[in-house]
C-alpha positions in Angstrom: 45.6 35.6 -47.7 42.0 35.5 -45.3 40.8 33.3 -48.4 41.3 29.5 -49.5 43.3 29.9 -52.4 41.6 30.6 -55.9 38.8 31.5 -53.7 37.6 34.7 -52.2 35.0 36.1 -50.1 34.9 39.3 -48.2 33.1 40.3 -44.7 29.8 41.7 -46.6 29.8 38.8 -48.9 30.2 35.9 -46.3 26.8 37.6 -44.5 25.2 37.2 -47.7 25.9 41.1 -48.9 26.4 41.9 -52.2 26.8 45.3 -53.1 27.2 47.8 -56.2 29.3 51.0 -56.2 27.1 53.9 -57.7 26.7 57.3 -57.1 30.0 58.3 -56.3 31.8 62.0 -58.2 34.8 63.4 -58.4 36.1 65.9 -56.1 39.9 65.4 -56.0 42.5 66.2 -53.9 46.3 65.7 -53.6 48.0 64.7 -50.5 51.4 65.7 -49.5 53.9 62.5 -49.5 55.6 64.0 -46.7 53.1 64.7 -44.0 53.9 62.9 -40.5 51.3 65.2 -38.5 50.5 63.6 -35.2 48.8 64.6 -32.2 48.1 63.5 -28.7 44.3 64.5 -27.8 41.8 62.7 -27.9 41.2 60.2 -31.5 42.5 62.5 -33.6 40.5 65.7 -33.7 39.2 66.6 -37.0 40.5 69.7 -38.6 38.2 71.9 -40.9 38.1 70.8 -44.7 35.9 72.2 -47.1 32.6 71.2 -47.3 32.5 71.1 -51.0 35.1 67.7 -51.3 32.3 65.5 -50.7 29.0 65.4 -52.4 25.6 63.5 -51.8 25.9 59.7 -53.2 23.7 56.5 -53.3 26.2 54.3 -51.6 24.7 54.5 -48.2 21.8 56.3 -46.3 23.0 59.8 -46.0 26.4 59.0 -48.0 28.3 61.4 -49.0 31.6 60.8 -52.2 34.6 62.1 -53.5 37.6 60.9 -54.8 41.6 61.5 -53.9 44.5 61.7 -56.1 47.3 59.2 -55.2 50.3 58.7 -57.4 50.6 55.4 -59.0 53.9 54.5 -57.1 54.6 55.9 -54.0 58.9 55.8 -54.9 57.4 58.6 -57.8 55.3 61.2 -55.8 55.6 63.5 -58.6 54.5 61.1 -61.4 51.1 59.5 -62.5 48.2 59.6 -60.4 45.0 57.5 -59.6 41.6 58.3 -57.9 40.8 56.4 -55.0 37.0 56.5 -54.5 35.9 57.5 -50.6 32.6 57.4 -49.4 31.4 58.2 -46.1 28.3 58.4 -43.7 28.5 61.7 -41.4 28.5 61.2 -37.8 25.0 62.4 -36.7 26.8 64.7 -33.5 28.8 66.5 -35.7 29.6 69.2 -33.0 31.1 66.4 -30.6 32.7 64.2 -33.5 35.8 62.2 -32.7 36.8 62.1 -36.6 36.9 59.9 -38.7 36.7 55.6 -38.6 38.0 54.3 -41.9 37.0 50.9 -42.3 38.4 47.8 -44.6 36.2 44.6 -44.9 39.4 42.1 -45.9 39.9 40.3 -49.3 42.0 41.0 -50.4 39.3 43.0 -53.1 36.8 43.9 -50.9 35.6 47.4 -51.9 35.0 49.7 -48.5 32.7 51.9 -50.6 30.1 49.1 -51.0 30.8 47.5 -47.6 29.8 50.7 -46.3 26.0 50.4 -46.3 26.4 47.2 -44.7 29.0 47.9 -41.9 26.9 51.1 -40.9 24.1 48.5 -39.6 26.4 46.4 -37.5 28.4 49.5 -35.8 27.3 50.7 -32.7 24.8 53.9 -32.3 27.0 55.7 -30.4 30.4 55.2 -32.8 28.1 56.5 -35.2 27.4 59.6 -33.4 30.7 60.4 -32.8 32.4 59.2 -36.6 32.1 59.7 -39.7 32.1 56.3 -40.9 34.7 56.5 -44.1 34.6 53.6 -46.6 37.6 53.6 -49.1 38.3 51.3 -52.4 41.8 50.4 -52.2 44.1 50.8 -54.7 43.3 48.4 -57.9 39.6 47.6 -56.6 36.0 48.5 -57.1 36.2 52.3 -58.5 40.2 52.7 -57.4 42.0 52.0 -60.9 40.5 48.7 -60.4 41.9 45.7 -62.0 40.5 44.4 -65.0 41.6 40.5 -66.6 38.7 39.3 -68.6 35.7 41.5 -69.3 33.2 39.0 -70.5 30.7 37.3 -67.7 31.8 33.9 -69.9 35.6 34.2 -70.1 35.6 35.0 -65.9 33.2 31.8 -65.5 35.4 29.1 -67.3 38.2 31.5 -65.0 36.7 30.7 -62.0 35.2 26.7 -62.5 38.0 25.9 -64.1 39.5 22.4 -62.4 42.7 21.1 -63.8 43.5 17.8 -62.1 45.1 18.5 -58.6 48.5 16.0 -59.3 52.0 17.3 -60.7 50.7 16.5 -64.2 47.9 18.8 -63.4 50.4 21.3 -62.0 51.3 21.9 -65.7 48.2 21.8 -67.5 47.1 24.7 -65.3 49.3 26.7 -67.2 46.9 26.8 -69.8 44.5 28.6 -68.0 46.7 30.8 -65.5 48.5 32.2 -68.2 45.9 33.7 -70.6 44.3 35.1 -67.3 47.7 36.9 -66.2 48.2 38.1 -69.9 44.5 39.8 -70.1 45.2 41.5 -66.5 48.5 43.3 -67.6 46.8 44.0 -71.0 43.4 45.7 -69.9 44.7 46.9 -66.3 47.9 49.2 -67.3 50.8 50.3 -64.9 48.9 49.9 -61.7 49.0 46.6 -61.7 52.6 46.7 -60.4 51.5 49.0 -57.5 48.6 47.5 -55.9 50.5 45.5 -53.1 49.8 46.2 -49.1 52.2 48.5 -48.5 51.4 51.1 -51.4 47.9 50.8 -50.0 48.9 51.5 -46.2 50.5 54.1 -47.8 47.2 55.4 -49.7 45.5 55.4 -46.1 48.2 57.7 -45.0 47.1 60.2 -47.6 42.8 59.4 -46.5 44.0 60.7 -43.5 45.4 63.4 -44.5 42.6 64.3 -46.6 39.9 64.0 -44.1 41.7 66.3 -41.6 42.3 63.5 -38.6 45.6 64.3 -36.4 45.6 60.3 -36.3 43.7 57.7 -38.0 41.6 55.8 -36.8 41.0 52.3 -38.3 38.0 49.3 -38.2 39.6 46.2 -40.4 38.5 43.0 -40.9 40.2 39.9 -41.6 43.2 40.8 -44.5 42.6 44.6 -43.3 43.9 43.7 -39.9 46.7 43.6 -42.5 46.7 46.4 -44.0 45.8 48.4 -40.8 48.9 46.2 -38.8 50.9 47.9 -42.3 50.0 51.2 -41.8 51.0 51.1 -37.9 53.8 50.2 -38.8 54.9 52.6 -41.4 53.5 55.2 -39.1 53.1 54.2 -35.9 52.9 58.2 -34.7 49.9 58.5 -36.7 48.4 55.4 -34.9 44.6 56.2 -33.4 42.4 53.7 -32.0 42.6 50.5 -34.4 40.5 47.6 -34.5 41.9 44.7 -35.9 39.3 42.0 -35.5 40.0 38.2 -37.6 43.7 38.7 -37.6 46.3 37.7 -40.2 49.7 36.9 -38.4 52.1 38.8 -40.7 55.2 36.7 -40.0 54.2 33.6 -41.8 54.3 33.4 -45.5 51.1 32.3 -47.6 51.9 28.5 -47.9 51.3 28.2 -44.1 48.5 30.3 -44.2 46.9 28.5 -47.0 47.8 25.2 -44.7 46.0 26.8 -41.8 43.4 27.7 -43.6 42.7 24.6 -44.9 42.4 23.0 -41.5 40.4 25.8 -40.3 38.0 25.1 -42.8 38.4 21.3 -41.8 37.5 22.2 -38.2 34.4 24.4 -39.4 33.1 21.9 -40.9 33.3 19.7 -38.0 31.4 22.1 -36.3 28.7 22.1 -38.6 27.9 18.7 -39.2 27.4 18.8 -35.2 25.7 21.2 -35.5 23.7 19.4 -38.4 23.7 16.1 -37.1 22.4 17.0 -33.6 19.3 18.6 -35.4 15.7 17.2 -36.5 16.8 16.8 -40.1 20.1 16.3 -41.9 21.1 14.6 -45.0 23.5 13.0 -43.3 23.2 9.9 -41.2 25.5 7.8 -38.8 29.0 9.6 -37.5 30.5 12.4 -37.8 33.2 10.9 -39.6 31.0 8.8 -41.8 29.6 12.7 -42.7 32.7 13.8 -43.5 33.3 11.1 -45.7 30.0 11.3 -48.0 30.8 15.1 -48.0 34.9 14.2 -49.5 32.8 12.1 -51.5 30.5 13.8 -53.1 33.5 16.4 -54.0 35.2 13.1 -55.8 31.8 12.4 -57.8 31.5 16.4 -58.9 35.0 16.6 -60.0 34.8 13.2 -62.4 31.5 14.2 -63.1 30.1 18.0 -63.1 26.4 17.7 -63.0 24.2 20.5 -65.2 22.4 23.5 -62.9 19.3 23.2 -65.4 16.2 25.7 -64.1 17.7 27.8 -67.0 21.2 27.9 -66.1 23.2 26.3 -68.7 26.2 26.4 -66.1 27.7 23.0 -64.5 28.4 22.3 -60.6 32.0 21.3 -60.7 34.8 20.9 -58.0 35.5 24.8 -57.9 32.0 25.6 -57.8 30.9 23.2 -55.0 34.1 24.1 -53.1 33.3 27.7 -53.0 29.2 27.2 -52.0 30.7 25.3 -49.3 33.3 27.3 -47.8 30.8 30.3 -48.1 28.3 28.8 -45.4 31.1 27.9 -43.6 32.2 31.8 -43.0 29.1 32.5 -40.8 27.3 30.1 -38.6 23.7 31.6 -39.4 24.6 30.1 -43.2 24.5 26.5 -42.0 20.9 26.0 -42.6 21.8 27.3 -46.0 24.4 24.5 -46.4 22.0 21.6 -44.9 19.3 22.7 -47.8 21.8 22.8 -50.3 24.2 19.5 -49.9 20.2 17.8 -49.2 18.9 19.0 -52.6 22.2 18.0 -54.0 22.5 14.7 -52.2 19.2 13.8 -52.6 18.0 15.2 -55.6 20.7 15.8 -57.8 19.8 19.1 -57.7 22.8 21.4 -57.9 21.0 25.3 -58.0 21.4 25.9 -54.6 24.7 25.0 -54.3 25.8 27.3 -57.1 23.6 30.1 -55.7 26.3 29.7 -52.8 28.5 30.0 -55.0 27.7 33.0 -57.3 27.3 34.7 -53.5 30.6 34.0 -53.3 32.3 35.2 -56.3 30.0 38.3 -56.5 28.1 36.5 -59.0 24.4 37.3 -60.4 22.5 36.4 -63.7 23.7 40.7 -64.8 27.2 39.1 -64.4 30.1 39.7 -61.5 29.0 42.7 -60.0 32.9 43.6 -58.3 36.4 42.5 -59.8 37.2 41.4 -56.0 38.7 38.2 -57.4 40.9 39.7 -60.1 41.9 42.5 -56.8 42.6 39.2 -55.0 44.8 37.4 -57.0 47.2 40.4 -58.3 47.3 41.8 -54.7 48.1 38.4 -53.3 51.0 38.0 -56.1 52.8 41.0 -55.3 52.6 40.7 -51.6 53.6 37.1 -50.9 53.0 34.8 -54.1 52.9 30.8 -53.2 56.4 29.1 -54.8 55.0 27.9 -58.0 58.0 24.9 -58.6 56.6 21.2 -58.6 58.9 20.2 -55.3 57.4 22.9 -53.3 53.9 22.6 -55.4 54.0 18.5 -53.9 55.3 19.5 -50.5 52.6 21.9 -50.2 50.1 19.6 -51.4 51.0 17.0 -49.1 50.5 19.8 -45.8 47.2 20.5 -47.2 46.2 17.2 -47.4 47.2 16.6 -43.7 45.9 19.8 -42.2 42.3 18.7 -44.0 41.3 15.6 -45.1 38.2 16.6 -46.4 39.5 19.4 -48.9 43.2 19.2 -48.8 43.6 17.8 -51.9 41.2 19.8 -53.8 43.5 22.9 -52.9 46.7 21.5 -54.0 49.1 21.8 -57.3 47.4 25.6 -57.9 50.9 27.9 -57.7 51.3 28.3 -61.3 48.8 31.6 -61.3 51.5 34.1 -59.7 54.3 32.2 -61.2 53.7 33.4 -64.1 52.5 37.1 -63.1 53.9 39.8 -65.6 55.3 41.8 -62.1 57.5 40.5 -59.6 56.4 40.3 -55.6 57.9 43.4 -53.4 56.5 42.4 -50.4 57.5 39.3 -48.2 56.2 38.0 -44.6 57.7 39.6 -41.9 56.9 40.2 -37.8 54.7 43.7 -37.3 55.3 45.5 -34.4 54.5 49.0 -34.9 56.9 50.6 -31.9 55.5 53.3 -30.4 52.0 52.8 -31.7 49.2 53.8 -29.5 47.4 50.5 -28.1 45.7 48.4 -31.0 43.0 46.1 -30.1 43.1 43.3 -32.1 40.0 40.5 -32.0 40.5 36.7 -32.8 37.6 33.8 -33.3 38.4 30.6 -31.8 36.2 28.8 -34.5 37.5 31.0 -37.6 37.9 29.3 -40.7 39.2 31.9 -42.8 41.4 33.7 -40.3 42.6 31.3 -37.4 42.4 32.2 -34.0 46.3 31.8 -33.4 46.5 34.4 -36.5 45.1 36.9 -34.1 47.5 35.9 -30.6 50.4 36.0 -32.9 49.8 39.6 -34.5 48.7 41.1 -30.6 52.0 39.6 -29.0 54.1 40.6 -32.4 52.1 44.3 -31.8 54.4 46.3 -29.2 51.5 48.0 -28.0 49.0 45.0 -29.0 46.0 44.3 -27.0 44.0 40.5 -27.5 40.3 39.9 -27.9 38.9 36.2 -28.0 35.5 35.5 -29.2 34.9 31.9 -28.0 32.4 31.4 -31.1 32.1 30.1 -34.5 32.3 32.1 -38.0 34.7 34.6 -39.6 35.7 37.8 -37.5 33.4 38.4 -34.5 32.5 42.8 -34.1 29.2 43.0 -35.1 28.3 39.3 -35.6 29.0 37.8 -32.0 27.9 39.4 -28.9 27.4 42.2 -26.9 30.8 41.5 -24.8 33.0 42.1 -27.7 30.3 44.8 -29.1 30.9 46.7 -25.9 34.9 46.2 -25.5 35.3 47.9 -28.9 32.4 50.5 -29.1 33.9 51.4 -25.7 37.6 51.6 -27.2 36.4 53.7 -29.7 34.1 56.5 -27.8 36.3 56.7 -24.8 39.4 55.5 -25.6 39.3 52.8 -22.4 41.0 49.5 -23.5 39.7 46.6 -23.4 41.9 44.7 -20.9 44.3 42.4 -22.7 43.7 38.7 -22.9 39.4 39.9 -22.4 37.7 36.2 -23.5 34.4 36.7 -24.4 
């Protein structure tokens, strides 16, 4: 859902972070299904646990791992079981601790184990003093029971560049590659993959809290874990701490008007950047922004008819996909335009396509070792079950036709590409719906006026859906804003978390 469809990127991943999970063990515990503790002091005191449930990892400086037994399907309690993998950093006050900040960098697929070492740099000293910082694979990602489609780095690369032509007779012939893919997931992933939607995972976060000892829970989530956090609230909106919500998903609409608002917040990005690009000493493009534009739809039209060879030892081509994706991931995160500039110049210029596809192996978790996560495989069979995109032609066209309107650039390059979940061995159990958590503690949820990925109505409609919801603009560019922006929104949440003052609603920053 926070990604352009066929497409993913998380929060680590659009700054350019690409991390491995290693080093965690296994120290499981059970939670009890039933459990509805809540209390009223402070963030939810921690209670005592036993030291030996965690043990020293590699995942972060001063990490610590373990791993908690789930069952498989939350209707069976009783039946099979997965491990969810936790890893967290100590707060360095332990004797003054607030508990425990669990934290979700989007995705759907991002792992919180590997976003871990990343988010500890960008959160505040003093949250970190007063919080263990607790990073969680959710359920059917990273080292949670992940899901597995292909296992060869060459079957996921035709996967991922593969470009059927975006027209109804193209709706069809995609079914020659979204079917094998769907077939391989429900043969190497097993029984899980009918349990990894968002509400078995809000569920799953229940049972972390639980495990770490928290009267309440107290949640950091970025882009689709405002979510899953917004989920959990509401499900248990007595076990509600302070949340962060920040690059916010409006849970009411369903995913054909969020891929259409995605694709003209990636329109708008873009507009920003050639500004931004054009106003500078050098650009590769000239003239208008509109002329820019054009060269750009262009040059999209020319690597689609004709996918031009990497070379400099990469046997690979740069096709639509591919180019798409580089694109799209400088356009998460302002401080990746100059990235972009270099990249479309080589390409423009040059013909030379190996910075472009370094974009976009950043992207898809991609290295020379091979895809170092199975965030996209998390993506797509999450996505499926929650709220899967009507895969008929007379929706497929109507759909197309929205995108096209919403973004002229890339539009059409997003259309006639429903066929994946239609034919997904499990049916969806979720559907869009208005979130309001009743009786939830205040929730501070943070929208970007220039978001791409997330729009920034996303983020009003979620807060005013939210009984208790509490709105956060950052007037800025890029995907989510707490620990990217500036020190106004820095302070309104680090000062939400340690003190529990919040922020006042409607703060513009």
């Amino acid at each position: 859902m926070a990604r352009p469809a066929a497409l993913a990127a998380s929060a680590a991943l659009a700054a350019g972070v690409a991390l491995a999970l290693t080093g965690c063990v296994t120290k499981e515990w059970t939670p009890d299904p039933g459990s509805r503790t809540a209390s009223s002091t402070g963030a939810g005191q921690t209670q005592a646990e036993p030291d030996d449930r965690w043990e020293r990892c590699t995942v972060a400086s001063g990490s610590e791992c373990a791993t908690l037994a789930v069952p498989v399907d939350w209707a069976d309690p009783d039946g099979a079981t997965i491990e969810l993998a936790l890893a967290r950093v100590p707060a360095t006050d332990q004797a003054n601790k607030l508990g425990s900040l669990l934290i979700n960098p989007g995705g759907p697929g991002a792992s919180g184990v590997s976003f871990l070492s990343y988010v500890a740099s960008i959160i505040g000293k003093d949250v970190k003093t007063r919080y263990d910082i607790v990073g969680f694979d959710p359920r059917g990602v990273g080292g949670s029971a992940p899901i597995t489609c292909y296992t060869s780095t060459e079957d996921l690369d035709r996967y991922f560049a593969a470009d059927w032509p975006r027209t109804p007779e193209g709706f069809e012939e995609s079914l020659a590659v979204v079917e094998p893919f769907a077939r391989a997931c429900e043969e190497n992933t097993g029984p899980i993959l009918a349990h990894v939607d968002t509400v078995s995972a809000a569920k799953d976060m229940e049972a972390i809290r639980q495990f770490v000892g928290d009267a309440k829970l107290n949640f950091l989530g970025y882009s689709y874990g405002t979510l899953l956090g917004a989920t959990y609230a509401d499900l248990f909106p007595a076990n509600v701490g302070r949340f962060v919500l920040d690059g916010a998903l409006d849970p009411s609409i369903d995913s054909a008007l969020h891929e259409v608002e995605q694709a003209a917040g990636f329109e708008l990005a873009l507009e920003s950047y050639l500004r931004d690009c054009l106003g500078s000493s050098y650009c590769p493009f000239g003239g208008t922004l509109d002329a820019a534009k054009a060269e750009i739809h262009q040059f999209l039209l020319d690597v689609q008819a004709n996918p031009v060879p990497v070379g400099a030892g990469d046997d690979r081509e740069l096709n639509l996909p591919l180019a798409m994706s580089g694109i799209f991931l400088a356009l998460y995160d302002e401080t990746s335009w100059p990235l972009l500039t270099a990249a479309l110049a080589n390409a423009l210029d040059f013909g030379d396509m190996a910075s472009l596809m370094f974009l976009s192996d950043q992207y898809y978790d991609r290295s020379d070792a091979g895809y170092g996560s199975n965030q996209m495989e998390a993506f797509i069979a999450i996505n499926c079950l929650d709220d899967p995109l009507p895969s008929d032609l007379a929706s497929a066209e109507a759909h197309a036709a929205a995108l096209k309107q919403a973004s002229p650039t890339f539009g059409e390059f997003w259309a006639y590409s429903e066929k994946q979940c239609g034919v997904w061995p499990y049916p969806p159990v979720g559907s869009p719906h208005a979130i309001t958590a009743a009786g939830a503690e205040p929730i501070v949820v943070i929208g970007t006026t220039g978001d791409p990925a997330t729009p920034y109505h996303g983020a009003v409609a979620l807060a005013e859906q939210l009984e208790s919801g509490v709105l956060v603009t950052y007037q800025g560019e890029g995907h989510t804003a707490y620990g990217r922006s500036n020190r106004c929104v820095a302070a309104a949440v680090e000062t939400y978390l340690t003190e529990g003052k919040v922020p006042p609603d409607g703060l513009t920053c």
